[in-house]
SERO-4910 file (N, C-alpha, C, O; in steps of 0.05 Angstrom, whole numbers):
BEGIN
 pado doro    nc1    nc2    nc3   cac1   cac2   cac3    cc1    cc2    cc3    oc1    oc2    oc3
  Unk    A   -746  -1096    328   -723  -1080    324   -716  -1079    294   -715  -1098    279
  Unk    A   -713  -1055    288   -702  -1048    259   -675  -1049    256   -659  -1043    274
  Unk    A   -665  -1057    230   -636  -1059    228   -629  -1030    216   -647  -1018    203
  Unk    A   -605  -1019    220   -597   -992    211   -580   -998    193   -561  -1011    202
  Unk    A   -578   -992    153   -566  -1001    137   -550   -975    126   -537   -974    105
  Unk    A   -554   -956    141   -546   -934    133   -512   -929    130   -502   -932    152
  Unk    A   -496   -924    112   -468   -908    116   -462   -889    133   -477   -876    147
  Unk    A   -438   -890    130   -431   -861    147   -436   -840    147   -443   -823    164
  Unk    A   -431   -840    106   -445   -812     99   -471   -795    103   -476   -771    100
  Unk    A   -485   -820    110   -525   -821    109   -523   -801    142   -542   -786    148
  Unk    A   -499   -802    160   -512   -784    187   -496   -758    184   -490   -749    206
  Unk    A   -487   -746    167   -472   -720    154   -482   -702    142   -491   -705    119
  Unk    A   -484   -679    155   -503   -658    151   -486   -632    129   -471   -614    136
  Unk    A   -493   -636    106   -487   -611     83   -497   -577     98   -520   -569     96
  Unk    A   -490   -571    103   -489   -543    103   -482   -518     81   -461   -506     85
  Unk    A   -497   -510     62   -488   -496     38   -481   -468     59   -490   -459     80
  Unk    A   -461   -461     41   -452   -428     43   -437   -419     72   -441   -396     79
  Unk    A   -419   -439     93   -422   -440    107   -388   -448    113   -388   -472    109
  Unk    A   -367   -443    118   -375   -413    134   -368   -386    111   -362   -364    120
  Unk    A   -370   -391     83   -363   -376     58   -388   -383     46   -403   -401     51
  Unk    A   -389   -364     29   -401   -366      5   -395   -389    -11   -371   -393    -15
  Unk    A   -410   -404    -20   -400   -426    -47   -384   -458    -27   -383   -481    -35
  Unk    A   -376   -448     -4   -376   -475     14   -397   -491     19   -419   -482     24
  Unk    A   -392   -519     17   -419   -540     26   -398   -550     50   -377   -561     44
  Unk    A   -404   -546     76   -393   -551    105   -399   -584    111   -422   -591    109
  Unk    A   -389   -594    115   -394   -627    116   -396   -631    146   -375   -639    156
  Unk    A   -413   -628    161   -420   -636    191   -421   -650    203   -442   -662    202
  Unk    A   -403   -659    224   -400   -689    222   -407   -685    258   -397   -698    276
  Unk    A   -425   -665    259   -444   -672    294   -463   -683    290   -469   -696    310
  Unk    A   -480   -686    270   -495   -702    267   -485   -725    266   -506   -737    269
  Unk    A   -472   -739    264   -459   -763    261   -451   -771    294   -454   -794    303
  Unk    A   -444   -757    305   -428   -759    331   -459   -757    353   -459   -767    376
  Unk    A   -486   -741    342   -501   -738    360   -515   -771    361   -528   -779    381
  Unk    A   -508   -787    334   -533   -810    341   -516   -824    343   -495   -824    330
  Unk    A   -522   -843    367   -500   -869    372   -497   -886    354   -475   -896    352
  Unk    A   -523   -896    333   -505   -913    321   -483   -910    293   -467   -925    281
  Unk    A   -496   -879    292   -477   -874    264   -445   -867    287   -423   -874    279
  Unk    A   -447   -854    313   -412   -845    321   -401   -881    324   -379   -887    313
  Unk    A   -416   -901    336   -407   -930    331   -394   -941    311   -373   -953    311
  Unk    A   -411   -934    293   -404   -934    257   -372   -933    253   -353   -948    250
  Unk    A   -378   -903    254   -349   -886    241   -325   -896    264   -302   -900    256
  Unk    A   -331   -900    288   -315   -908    305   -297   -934    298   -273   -934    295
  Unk    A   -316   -958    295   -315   -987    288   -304   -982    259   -282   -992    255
  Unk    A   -316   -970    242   -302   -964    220   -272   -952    216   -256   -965    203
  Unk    A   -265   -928    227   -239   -919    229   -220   -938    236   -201   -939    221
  Unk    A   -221   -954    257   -205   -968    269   -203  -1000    264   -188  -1016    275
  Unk    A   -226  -1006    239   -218  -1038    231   -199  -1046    216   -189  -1068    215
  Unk    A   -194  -1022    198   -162  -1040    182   -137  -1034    201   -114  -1032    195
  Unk    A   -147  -1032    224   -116  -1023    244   -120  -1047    260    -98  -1051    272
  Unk    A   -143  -1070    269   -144  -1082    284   -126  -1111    288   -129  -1129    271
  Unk    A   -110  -1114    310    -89  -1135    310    -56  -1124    298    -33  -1132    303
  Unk    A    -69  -1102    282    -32  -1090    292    -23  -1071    313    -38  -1056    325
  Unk    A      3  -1072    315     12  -1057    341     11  -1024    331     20  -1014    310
  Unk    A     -5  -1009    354    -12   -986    358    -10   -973    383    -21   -979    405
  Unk    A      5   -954    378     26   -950    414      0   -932    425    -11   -938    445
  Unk    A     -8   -905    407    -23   -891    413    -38   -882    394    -31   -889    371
  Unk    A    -61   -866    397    -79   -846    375    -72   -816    379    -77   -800    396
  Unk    A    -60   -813    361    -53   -785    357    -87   -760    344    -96   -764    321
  Unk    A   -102   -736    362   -123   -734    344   -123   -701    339   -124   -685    358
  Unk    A   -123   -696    313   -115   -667    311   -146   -649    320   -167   -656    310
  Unk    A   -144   -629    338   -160   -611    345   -174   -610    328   -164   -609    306
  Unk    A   -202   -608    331   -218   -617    359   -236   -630    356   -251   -633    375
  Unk    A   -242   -646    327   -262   -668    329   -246   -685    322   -255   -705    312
  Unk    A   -222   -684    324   -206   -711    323   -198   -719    356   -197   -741    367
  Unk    A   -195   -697    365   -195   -717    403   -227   -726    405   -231   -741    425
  Unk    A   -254   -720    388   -273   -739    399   -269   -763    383   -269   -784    395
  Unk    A   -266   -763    362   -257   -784    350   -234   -812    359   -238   -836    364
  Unk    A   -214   -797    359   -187   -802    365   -185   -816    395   -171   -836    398
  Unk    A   -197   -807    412   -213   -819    441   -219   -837    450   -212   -850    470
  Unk    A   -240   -840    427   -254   -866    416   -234   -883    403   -221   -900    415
  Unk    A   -233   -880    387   -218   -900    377   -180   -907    390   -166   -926    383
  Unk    A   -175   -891    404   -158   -904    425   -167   -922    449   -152   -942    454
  Unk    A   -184   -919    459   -207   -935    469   -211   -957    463   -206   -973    481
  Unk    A   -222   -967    438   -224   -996    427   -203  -1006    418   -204  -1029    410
  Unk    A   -176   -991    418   -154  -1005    407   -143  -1009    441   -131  -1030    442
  Unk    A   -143  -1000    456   -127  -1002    484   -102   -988    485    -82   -999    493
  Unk    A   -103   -971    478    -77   -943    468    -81   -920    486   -103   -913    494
  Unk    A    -58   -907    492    -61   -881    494    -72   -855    474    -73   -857    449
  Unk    A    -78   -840    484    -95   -815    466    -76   -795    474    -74   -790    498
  Unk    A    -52   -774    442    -42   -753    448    -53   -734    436    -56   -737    412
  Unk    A    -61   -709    448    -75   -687    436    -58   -665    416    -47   -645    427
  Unk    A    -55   -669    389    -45   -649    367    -63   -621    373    -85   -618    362
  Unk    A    -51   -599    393    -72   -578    404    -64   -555    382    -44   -558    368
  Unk    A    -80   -534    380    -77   -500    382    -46   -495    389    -37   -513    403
  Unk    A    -35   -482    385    -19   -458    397    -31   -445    423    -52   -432    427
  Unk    A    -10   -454    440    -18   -438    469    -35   -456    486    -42   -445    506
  Unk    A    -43   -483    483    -64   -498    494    -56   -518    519    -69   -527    538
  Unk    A    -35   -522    511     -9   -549    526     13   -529    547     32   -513    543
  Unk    A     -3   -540    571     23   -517    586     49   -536    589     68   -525    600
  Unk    A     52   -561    582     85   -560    585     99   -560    557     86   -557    536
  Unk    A    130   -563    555    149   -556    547    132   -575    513    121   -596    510
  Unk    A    138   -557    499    115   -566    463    135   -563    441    148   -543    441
  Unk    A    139   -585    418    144   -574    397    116   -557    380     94   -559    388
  Unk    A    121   -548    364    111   -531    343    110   -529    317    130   -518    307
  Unk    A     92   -536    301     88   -539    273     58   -520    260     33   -523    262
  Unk    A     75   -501    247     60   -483    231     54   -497    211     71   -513    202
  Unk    A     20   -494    196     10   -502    169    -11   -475    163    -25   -459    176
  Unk    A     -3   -485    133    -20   -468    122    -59   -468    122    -71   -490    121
  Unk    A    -72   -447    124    -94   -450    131   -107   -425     94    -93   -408     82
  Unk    A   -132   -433     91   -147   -412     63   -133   -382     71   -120   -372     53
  Unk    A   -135   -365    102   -124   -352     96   -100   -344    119   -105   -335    142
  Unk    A    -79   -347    111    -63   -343    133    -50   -375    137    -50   -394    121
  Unk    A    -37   -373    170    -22   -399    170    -40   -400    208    -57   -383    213
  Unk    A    -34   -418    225    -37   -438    245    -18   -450    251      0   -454    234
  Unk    A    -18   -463    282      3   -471    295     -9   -498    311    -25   -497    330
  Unk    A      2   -523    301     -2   -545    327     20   -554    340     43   -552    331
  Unk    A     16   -564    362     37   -565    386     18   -596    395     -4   -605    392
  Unk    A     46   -605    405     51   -629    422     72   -632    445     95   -623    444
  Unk    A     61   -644    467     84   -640    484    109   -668    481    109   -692    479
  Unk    A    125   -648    484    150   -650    477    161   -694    492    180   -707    484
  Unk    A    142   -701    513    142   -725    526    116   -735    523    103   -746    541
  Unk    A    110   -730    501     76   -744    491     86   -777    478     67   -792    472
  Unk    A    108   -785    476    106   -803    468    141   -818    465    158   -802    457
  Unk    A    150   -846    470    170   -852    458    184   -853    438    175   -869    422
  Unk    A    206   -842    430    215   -850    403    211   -880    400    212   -895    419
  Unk    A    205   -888    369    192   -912    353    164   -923    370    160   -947    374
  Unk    A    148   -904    378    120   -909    384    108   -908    354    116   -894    335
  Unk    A     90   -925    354     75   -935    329     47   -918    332     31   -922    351
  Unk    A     45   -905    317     16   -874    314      1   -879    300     12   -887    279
  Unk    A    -25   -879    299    -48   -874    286    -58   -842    284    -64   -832    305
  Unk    A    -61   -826    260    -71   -793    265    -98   -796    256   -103   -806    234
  Unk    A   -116   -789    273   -141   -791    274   -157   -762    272   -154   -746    291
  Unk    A   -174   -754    250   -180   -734    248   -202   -737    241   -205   -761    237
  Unk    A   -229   -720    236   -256   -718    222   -254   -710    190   -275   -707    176
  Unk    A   -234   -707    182   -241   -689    164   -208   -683    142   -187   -671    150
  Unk    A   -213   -694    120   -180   -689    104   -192   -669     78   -214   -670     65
  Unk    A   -175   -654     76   -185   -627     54   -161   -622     39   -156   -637     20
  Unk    A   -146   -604     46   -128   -601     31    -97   -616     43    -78   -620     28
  Unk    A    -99   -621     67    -78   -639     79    -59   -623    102    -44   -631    119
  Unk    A    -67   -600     95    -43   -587    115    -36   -599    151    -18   -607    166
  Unk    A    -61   -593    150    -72   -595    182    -54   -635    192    -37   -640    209
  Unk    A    -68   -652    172    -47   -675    173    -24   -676    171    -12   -694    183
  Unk    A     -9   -656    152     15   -659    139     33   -649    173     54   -660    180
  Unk    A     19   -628    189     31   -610    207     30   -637    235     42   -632    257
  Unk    A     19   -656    231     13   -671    256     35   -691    243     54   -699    258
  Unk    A     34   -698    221     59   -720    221     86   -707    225    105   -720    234
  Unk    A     88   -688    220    113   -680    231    124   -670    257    146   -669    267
  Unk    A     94   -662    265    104   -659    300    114   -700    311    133   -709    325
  Unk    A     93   -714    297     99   -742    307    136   -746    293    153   -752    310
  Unk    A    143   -743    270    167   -743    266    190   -736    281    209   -750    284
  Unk    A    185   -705    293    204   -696    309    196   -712    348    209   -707    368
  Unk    A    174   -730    347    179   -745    369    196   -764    363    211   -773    380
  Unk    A    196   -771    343    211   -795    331    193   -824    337    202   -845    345
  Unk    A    161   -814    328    149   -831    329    143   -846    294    148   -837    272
  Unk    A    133   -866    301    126   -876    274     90   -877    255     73   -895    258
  Unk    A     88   -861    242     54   -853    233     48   -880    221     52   -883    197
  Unk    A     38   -899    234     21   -919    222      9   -912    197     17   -921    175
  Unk    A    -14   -893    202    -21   -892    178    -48   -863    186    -52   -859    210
  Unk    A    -59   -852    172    -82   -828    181   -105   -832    173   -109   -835    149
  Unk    A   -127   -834    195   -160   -834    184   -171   -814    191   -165   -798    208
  Unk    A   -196   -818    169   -214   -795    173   -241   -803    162   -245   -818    143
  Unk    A   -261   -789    178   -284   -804    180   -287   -791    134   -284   -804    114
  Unk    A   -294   -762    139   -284   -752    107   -263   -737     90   -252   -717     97
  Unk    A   -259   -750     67   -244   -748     50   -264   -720     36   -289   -719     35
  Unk    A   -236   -692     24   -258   -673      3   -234   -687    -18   -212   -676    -15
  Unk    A   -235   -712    -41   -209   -705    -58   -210   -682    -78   -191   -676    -92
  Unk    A   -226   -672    -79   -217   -647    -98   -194   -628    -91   -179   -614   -105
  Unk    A   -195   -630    -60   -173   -609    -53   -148   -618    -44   -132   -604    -32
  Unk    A   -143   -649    -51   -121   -658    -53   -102   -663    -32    -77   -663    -35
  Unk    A   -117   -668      0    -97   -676     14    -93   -700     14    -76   -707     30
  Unk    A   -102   -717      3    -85   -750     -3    -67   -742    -11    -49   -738      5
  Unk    A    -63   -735    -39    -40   -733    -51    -15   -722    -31      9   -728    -33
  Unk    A    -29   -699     -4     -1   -701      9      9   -715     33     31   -712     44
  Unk    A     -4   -725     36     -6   -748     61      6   -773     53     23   -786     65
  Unk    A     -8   -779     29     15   -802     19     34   -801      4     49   -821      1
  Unk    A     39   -773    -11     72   -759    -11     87   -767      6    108   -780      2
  Unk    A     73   -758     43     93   -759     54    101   -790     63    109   -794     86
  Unk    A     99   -814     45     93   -842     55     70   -849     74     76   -870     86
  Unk    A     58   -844     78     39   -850     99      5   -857     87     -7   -840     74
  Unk    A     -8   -883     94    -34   -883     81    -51   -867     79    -44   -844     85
  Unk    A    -71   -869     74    -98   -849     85   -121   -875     87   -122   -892     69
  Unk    A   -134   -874    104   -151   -890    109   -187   -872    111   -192   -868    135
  Unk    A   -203   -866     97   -219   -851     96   -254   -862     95   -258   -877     76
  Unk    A   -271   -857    106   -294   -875    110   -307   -858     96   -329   -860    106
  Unk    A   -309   -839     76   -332   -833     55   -315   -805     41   -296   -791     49
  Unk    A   -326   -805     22   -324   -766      9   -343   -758      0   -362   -773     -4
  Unk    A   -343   -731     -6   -360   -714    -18   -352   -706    -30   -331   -694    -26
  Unk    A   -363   -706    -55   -349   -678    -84   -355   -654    -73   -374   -648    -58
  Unk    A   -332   -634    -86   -341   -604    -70   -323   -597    -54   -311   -612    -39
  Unk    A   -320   -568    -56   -302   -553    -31   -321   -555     -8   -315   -546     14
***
């Protein structure tokens, strides 16, 4: 048996030009197709959280519920789904963010969680921050508490640390890539 010394980054597939011109697409199915790199990122996301109290995994659509899944899973938590607009048929708040072009809508239902539940936001992927910034605030208006947000990658050029931990909240991130 061989030992696997590889990073996270090593099962992440670059995609140039994709889905724009001048984009390098950071792929993170290849990561999720081989078990020991989704182990990886799994075991990895969730070890600086291990032994504190974590009510649930919050995971923003849609490779953050495979993510997010998982790693509610090894923590022994519930998993709440940050969906689409229109996806959750019962009673939802709603939080518009900005997207390259235009804006988007995530929804949570409205009894996803206790006020002062302790949250983890679990996502694949932090870029410019919106998409996080729109999930801590739906968790806000539960009147839950954001532990803290991971993601398997960090892009910092486009600066969503800076709004994630504006909004007080960590970022916990298992690799980056330079590049839009």
């Amino acid at each position: 048996m061989t030992l696997d010394h590889r990073a996270v980054a090593d099962y992440i597939r670059t995609i140039p030009d994709f889905p724009h011109e001048g984009i390098l697409f950071r792929d993170v199915t290849t990561l999720f197709a081989d078990p020991r790199g989704l182990r990886l990122a799994v075991d990895q996301l969730l070890a600086p959280f291990a032994g504190q109290t974590i009510d649930a995994v919050a995971g923003l659509e849609a490779r953050g519920f495979i993510l997010g899944g998982a790693v509610a899973h090894q923590l022994g938590t519930g998993f709440v789904p940050l969906r689409k607009k229109g996806k959750l048929p019962g009673a939802t708040y709603e939080q518009d963010y900005a997207l390259e072009y235009g804006t988007a809508t995530l929804e949570v239902h409205r009894d996803a969680l206790e006020p002062g539940a302790r949250v983890l936001i679990v996502d694949d992927l932090l870029a410019t921050g919106g998409t996080a910034k729109a999930g801590i605030e739906l968790m806000d208006r539960l009147g839950a508490e954001v532990v803290a947000c991971a993601f398997v990658v960090e892009l910092p050029e486009l600066g969503g640390r800076g709004v994630v931990e504006g909004m007080g909240h960590s970022v916990h991130a298992l690799c980056a890539f330079d590049g839009a």
